[in-house]
N, C-alpha and C positions, 0 to 999 in steps of 0.2 A: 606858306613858307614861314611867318612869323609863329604857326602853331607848334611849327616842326623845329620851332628854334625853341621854344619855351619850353617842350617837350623834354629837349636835351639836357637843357638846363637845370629844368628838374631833378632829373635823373643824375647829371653831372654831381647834382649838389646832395646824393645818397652814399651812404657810406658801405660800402668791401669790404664785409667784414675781414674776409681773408686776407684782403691786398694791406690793409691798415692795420691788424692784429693776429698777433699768434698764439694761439690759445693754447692756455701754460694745462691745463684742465678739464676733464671732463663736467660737460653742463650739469648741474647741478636742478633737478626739475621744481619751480614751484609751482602754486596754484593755477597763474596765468603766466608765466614766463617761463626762460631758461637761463640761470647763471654763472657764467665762465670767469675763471680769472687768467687774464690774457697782455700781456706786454705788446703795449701801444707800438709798432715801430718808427713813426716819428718822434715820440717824445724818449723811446727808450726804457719809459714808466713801467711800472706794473698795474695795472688798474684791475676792477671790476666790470663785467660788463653784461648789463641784463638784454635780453632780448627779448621781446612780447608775443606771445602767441596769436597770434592775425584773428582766429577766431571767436577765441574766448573774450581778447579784448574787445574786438567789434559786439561782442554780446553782453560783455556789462558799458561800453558805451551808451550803446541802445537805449541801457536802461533810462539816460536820460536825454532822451533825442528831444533837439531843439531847443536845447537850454547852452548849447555852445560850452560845455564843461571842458575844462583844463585838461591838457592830457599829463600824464603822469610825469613827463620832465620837466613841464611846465612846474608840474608845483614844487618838486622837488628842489629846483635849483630857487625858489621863491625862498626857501628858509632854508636860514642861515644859523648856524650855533654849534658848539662846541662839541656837544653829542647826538646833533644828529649828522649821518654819513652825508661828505661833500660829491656831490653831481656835476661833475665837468662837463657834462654835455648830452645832450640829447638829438633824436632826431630820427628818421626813416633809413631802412635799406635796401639796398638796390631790390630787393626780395619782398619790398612792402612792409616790412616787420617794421615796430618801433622802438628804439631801442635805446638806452640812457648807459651811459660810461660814468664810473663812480669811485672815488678813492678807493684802494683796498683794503678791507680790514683784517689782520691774519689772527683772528683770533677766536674762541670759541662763543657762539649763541647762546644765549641764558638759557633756550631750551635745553639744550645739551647739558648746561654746566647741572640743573634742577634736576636732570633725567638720571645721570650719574651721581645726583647727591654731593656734588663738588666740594670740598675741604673748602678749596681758594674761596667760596661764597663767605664763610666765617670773617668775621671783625671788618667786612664792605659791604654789608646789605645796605645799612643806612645808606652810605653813600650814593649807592648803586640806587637807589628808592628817589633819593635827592635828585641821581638824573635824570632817569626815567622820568619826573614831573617838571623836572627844567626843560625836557625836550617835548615836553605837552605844551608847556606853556609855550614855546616857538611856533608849535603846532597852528595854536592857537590863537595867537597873536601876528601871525601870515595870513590871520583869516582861511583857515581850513580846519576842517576835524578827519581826524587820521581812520577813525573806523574799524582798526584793526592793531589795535595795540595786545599785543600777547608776546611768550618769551621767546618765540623765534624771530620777531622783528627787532631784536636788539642784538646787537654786539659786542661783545666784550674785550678787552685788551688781554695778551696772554695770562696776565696776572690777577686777572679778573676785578682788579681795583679801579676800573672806567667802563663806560662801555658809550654806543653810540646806536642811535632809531636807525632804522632801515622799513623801505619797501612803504612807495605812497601810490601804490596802486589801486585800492579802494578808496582815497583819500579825496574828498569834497570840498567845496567851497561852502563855506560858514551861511549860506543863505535857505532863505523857508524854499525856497523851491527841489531844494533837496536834504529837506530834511521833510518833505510828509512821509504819511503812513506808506509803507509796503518795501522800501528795499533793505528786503532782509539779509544783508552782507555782510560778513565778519566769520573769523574763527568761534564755534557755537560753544566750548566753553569757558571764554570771554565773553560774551556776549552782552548788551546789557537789553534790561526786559521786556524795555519799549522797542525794540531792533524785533525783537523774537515774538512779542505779538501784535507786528505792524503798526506800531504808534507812532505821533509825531517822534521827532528826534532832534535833539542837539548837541553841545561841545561836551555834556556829560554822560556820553558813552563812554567817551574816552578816558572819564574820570572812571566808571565801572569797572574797566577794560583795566587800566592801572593799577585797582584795588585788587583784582583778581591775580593780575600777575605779580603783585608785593606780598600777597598772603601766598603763593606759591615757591615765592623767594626762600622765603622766610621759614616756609613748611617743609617745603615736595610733597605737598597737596593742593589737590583744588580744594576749596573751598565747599562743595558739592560731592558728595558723593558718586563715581561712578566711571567717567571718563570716559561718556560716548561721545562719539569724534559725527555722529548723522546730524545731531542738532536737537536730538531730545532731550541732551541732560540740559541743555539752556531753557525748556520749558519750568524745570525745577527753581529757575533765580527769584518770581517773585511770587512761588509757591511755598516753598520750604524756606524755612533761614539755613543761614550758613555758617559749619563749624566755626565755634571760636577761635579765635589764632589763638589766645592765650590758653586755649586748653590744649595745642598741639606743641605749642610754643611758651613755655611757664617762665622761661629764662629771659623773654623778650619785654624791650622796656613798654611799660604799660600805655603810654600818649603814641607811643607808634604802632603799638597793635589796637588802640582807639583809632586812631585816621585812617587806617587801612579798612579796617570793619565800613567805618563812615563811608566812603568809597563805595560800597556794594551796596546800599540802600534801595529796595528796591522801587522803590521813589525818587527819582533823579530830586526831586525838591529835599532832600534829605540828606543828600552828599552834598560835599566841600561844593560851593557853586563853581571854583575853579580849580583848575592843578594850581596856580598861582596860591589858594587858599588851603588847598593842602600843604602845601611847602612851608606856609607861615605856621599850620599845626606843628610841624614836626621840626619846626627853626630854634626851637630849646633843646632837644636831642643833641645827646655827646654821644651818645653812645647807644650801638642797638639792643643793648642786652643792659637789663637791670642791675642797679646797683648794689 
């Protein structure tokens, strides 16, 4: 009786998607989830709302069975800040998925904005650069590393002069037990070098991962030639050096296209040791375009 009461309970305490939301949206597919934006009907809100793929997430859990890792709304709702997206809540559905409800952002993804070559980018890269390492450093100071920092995990305000991190689904707890050799996860041309040839790893991936997507900002280029999406042009990051920004970008102020470079070193001991320490590089910057 008491099994068949805890049972319920459980279950009582899973969320309908249907009976609780109505999806304004068709799901949007990512890597391992699916994204709706859906008007709460208790709150009346509009929110965001991810749903996790049972499989694929049971398959990068795996990866670190028996280390008790945080599930993804766990850490999400752990940091707090201005540009990264707010997580209202997490938790299971009646269907076993896991699922996290999240402010909504109505705005377009820096991929989109780099892919169309956006005007709105002009006279806010700086700033946009400035957040993107504000929101490492939260990253990083929750004690996690995001892992997966590239231009589709960010969001922008319609005007493209803000934007805010999304998506900690590859996102780790700051400890050696998962940071040894072998889990090769992330978007591959972000990638940083020690990820791509099973080396230890630490919080400056994320610094790599940030270098690539400011020299992308700033470009609509990678940094590498090629744009294979299987994971081999990331074999080229600590083979080949990588175009200069200022030779793609002549008009950009020169200390910001230094700490951007500095970023992709392919020796993590060679980049900014934090995002915090890139921000103090670029904390003279008025302006991203030379005087």
């Amino acid at each position: 009786m008491k099994l068949f009461r805890n049972f319920r309970l459980l279950f009582q305490n899973r969320l309908n998607v249907t009976t609780r939301f109505e999806l304004l949206r068709e799901a949007i597919s990512g890597t391992m989830s699916e994204f709706y934006v859906a008007r709460d009907r208790e709150s009346n809100q509009i929110v965001g709302l991810k749903i996790l793929d049972i499989e694929k997430s049971a398959a990068f859990q795996a990866r670190f069975r028996g280390l008790n890792k945080p599930l993804e709304g766990e850490i999400a709702t752990t940091i707090q800040h201005e540009h990264v997206v707010r997580t209202l809540e997490y938790g299971t559905t009646t269907t076993s998925e896991h699922y996290l409800v999240m402010e909504f952002l109505d705005g377009p993804g820096l991929n989109s904005l780099i892919l169309e070559r956006s005007p709105k980018l002009e006279g806010n890269r700086l700033q946009l650069i400035r957040q993107m390492a504000e929101s490492t450093v939260a990253v990083h100071e929750a004690g996690f590393i995001h892992r997966d920092i590239c231009p589709r995990n960010f969001i922008g305000t319609p005007q493209a002069d803000s934007m805010k991190m999304i998506d900690f689904g590859l996102t780790v707890p700051a400890q050696k037990v998962y940071m040894r050799p072998g889990n090769r996860t992330g978007t591959p041309n972000y990638m940083a070098p020690e990820i791509v040839r099973r080396r230890s790893t630490d919080h400056r991936v994320d610094i790599f991962s940030m270098g690539v997507t400011a020299f992308q900002m700033c470009s609509f280029e990678l940094p590498w030639p090629g744009g294979d999406n299987t994971g081999l042009a990331a074999l080229m990051h600590d083979t080949q050096a990588p175009t200069e920004l200022q030779q793609l970008c002549p008009w950009l102020d020169g200390a910001l296209a230094h700490a951007i470079m500095r970023c992709m070193e392919a020796d993590p001991n060679n980049r900014p040791e934090s995002a915090a320490a890139f921000l103090k590089m670029i904390s003279r910057i008025d302006s991203e375009r030379q005087a």
